[in-house]
N, CA, C and O of each residue as an XYZ file, in Angstrom:
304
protein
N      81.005    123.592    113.146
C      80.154    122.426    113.171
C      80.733    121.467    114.213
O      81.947    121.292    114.311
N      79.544    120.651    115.241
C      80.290    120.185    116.178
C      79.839    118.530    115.821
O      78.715    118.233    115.415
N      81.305    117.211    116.134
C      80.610    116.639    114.984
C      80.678    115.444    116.051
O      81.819    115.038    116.269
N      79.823    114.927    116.627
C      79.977    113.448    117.874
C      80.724    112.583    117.381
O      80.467    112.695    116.183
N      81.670    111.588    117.501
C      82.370    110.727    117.171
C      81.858    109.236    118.581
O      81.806    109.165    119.809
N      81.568    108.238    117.301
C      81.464    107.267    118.449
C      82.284    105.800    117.927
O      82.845    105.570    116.855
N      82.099    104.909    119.175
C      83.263    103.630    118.924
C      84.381    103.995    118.889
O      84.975    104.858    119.536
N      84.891    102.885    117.607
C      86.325    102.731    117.448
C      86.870    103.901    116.506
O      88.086    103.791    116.348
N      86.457    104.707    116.011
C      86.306    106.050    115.284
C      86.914    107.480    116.248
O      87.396    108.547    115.870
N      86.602    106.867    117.788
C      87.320    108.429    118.598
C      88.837    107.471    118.283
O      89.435    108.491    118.624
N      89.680    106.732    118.040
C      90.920    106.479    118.116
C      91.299    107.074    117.022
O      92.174    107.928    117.166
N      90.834    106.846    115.782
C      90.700    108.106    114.911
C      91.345    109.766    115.612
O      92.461    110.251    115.800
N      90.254    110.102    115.777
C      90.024    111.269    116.284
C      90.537    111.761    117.746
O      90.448    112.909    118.180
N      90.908    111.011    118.187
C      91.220    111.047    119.738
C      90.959    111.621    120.382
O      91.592    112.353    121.143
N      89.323    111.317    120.153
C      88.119    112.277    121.320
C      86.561    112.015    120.944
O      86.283    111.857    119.756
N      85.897    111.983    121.582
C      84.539    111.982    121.435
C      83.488    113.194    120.965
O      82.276    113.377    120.855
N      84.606    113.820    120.785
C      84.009    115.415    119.771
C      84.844    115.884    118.586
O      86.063    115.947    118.745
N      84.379    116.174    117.568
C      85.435    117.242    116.955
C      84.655    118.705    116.544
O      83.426    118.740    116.490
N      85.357    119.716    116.304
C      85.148    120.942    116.233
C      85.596    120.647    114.616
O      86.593    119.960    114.394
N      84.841    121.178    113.581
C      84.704    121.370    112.014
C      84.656    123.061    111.898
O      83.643    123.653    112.271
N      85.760    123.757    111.381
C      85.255    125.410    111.201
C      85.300    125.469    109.873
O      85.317    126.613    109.418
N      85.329    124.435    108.974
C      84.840    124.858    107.459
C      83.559    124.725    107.081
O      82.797    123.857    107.507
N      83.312    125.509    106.342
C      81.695    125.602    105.662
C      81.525    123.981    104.808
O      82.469    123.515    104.171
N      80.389    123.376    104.912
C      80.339    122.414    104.288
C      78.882    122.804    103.743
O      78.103    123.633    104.214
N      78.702    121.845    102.440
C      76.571    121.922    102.316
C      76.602    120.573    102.072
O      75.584    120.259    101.456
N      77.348    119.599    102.291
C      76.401    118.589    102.020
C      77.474    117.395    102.845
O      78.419    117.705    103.570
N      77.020    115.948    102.499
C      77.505    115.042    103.254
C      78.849    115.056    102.805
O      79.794    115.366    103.530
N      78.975    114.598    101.175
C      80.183    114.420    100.536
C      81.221    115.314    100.817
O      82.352    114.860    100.987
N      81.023    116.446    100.889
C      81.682    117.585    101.317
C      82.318    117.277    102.541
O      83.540    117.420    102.581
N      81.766    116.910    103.470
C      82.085    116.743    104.820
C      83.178    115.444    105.143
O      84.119    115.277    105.920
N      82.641    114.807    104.314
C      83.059    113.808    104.000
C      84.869    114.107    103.546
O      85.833    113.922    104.290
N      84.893    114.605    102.127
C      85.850    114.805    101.955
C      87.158    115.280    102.471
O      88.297    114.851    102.287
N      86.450    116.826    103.549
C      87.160    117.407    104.529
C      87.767    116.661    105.360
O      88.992    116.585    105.461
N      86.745    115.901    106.184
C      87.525    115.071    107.286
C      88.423    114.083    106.790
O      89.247    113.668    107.604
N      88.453    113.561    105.507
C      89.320    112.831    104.704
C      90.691    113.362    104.602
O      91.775    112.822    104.828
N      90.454    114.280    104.297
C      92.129    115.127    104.139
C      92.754    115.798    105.597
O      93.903    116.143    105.876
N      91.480    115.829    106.404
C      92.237    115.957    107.732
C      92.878    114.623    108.636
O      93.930    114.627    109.275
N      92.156    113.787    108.519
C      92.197    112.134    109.119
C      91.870    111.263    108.019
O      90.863    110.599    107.771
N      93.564    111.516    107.092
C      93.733    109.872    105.969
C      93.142    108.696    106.267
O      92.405    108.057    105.517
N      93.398    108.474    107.130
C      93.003    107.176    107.821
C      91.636    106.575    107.748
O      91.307    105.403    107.566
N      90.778    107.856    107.966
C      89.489    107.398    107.553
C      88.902    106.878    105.569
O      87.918    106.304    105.102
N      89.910    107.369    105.100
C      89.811    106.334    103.746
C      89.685    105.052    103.940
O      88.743    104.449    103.426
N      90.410    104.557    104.546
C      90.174    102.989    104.841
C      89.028    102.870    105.583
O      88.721    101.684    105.461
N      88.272    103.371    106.235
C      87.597    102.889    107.420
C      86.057    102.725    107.370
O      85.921    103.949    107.358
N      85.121    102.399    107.341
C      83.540    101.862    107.210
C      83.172    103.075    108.489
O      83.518    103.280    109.652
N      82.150    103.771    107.351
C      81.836    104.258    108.445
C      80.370    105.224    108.014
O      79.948    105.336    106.863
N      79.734    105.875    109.277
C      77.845    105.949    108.820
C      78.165    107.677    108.842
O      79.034    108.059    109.626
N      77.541    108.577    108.082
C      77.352    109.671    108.670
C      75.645    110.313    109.111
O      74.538    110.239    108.577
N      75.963    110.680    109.842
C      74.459    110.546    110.963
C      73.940    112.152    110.683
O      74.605    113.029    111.233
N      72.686    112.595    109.781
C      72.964    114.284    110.144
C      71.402    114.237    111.061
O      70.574    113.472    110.566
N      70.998    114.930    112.235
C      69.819    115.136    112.496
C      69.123    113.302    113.124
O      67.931    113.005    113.202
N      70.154    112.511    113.424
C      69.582    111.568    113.761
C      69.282    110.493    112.461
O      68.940    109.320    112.616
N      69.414    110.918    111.633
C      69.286    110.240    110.610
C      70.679    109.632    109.597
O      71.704    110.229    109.271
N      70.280    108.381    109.316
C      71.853    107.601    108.025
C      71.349    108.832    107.183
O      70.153    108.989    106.939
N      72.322    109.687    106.758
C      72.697    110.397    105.388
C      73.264    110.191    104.451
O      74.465    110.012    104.652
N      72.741    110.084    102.780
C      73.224    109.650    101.953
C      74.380    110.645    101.315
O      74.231    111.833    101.601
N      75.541    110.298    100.464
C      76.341    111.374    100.320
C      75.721    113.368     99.952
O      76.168    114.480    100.232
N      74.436    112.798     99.163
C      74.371    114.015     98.290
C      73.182    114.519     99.337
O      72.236    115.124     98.831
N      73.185    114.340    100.498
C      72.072    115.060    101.436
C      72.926    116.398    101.796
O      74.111    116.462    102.122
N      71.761    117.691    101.606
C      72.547    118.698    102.574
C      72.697    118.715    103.753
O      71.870    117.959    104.262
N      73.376    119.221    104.542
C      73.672    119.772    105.798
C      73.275    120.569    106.155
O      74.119    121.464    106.123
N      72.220    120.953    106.618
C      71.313    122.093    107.182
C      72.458    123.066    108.597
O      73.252    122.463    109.318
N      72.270    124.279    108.643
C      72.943    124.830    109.473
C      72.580    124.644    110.592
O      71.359    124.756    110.703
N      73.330    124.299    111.895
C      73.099    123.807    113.110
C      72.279    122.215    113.410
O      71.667    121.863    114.419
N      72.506    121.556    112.298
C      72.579    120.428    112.113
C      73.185    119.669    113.081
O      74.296    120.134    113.338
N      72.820    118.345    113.953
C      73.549    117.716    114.419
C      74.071    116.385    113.678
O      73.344    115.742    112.921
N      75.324    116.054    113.952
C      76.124    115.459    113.200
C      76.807    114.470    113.844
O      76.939    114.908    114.987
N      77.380    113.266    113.780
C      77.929    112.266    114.353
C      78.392    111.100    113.108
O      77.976    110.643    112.043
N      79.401    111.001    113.936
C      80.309    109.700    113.067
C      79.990    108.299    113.804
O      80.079    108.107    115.016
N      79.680    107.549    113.024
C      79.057    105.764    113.472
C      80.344    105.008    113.009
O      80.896    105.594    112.077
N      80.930    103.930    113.388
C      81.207    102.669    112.693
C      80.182    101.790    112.549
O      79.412    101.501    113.465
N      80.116    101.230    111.144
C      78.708    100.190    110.678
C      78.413     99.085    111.972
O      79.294     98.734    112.758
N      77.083     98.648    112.018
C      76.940     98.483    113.015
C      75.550     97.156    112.290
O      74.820     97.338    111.315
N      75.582     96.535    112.746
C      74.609     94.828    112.211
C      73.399     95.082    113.199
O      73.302     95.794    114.199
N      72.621     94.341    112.632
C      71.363     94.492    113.120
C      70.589     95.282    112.074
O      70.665     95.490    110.863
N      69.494     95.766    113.511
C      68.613     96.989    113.190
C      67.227     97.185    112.982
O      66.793     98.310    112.733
């Protein structure tokens, strides 16, 4: 799974992409993973985007899904 990272979130990640090779089905899932890979993101506010769309935790992840990490963002 290839997952866009944007903002202050690639310092996180230290890159504007990440490569995911675990199976996930849903947000929380994904969620969790990248949690135990990058602690850090426990602390941190942040959107998960699947298909262009805010995803709520319990949305699936469709296969070949596009995916991206937001920091919250005002407006809209």
């Amino acid at each position: 799974m290839n997952i866009k990272i944007f903002g202050k979130l690639t310092d996180t990640f230290q890159n504007e992409k990440y490569q995911l090779n675990d199976k996930v089905n849903t947000v929380s899932e994904l969620k969790e993973i990248l949690e135990i890979y990058f602690p850090e993101l426990k602390s941190l506010n942040y959107l998960i985007i699947v298909n262009n769309q805010n995803a709520k935790e319990s949305d699936p992840i469709p296969e070949g899904a596009e995916i991206a990490l937001l920091p919250p963002y005002s407006g809209g």
